[in-house]
N, C-alpha and C positions, 0 to 999 in steps of 0.2 A: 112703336110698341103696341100688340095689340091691347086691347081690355083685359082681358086673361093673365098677360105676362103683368100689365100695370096693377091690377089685383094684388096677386103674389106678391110683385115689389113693395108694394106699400103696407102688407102683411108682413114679409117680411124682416123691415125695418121696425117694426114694433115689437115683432122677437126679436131680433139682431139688440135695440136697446132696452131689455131687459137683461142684459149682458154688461152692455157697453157705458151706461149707467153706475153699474158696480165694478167697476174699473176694469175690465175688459177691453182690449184691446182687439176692434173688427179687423182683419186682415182679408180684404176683399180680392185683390189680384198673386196672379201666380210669382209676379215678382217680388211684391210686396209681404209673402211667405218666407222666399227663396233669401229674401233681402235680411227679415227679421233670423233667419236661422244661420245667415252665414255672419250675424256681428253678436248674436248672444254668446255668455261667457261662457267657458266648460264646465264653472262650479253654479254657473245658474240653474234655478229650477224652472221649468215655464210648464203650464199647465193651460190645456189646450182642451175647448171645448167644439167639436163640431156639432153644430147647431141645426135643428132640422124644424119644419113646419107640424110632425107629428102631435100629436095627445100625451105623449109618455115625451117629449123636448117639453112640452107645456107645462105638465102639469109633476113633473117627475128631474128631468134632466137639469134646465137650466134654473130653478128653485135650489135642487141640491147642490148644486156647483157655486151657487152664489152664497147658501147660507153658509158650507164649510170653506169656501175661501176667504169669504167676508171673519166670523166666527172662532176658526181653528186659531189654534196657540204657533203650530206652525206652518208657514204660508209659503208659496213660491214666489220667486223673483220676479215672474213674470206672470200674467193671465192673459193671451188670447183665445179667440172664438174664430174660425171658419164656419161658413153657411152652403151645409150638401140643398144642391137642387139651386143654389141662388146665385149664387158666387162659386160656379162652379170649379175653376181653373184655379182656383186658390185652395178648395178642396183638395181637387186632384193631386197640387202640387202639397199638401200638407196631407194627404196619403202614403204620396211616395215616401215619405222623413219616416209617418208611421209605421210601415210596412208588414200592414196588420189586414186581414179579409175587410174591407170595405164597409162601414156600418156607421149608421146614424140615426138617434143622435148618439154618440158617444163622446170618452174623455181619454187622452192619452195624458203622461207627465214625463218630461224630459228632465235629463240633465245635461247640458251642453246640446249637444245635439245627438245624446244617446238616451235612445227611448227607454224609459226603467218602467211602466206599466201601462197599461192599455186598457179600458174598461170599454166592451163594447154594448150596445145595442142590448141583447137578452140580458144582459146584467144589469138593465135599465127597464125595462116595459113589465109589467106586470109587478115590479115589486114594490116593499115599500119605501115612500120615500126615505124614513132613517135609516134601513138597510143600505141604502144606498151613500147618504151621505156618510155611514162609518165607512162606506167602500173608502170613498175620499179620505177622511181623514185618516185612515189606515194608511193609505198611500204617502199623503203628506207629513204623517207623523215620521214615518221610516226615509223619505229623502228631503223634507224642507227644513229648511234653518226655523 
């Protein structure tokens, strides 16, 4: 591994556990995606954050995903994280599920393995963060127990 790639990595394990920390579950390989999506239940909710090196994952994305899943009255069954640019094949393979334009950081929220909302990228960067976190709890109020 170059310098460069060992950087990144050890960057990005420090956003990764700002995640994984609050109960996040990292899903770093494609199987390890493919694996968690073919044993979750139909009436579960999993709420899926892909995680990026960005200013707006920093200081916007993975802040609001933690305060309203930690916070909110209703919660999903599940919380993973995929990491675009890091963990790339676990991305890719948690795109396909999503099958939404490519964008990160963003947040989908499943139920079984039927995607019920998507929040991408512009609906994250520039705005504010409690704009943002009612996105979430909007979301969760209308599919989580």
């Amino acid at each position: 591994m170059n310098p460069y790639e060992q950087y990144m990595r050890e960057l990005a394990q420090q956003m990764k556990a700002e995640l994984t920390e609050n109960g996040f579950e990292s899903l770093e390989t494609s199987d390890a995606v493919s694996q968690y999506m073919n044993q979750v239940g139909e009436d579960d909710t999993t709420f899926v954050v892909i995680n990026s090196t960005c200013g707006c994952a920093a200081g916007l994305a993975r802040p609001a995903a933690v305060a309203v899943a930690d916070q909110n009255d209703k919660k999903p069954t599940h919380k993973i994280t995929v990491f675009a640019g890091q963990d790339k094949e676990a991305t890719q393979t948690m795109r396909a599920y999503i099958q939404q334009v490519p964008s990160s950081p963003s947040y989908a929220l499943f139920k079984g393995t039927e995607l019920k909302h998507f929040i991408p990228r512009e609906h994250i960067e520039g705005r504010d963060i409690q704009d943002i976190c009612m996105d979430i709890k909007d979301v969760f109020d209308e599919y989580c127990n």
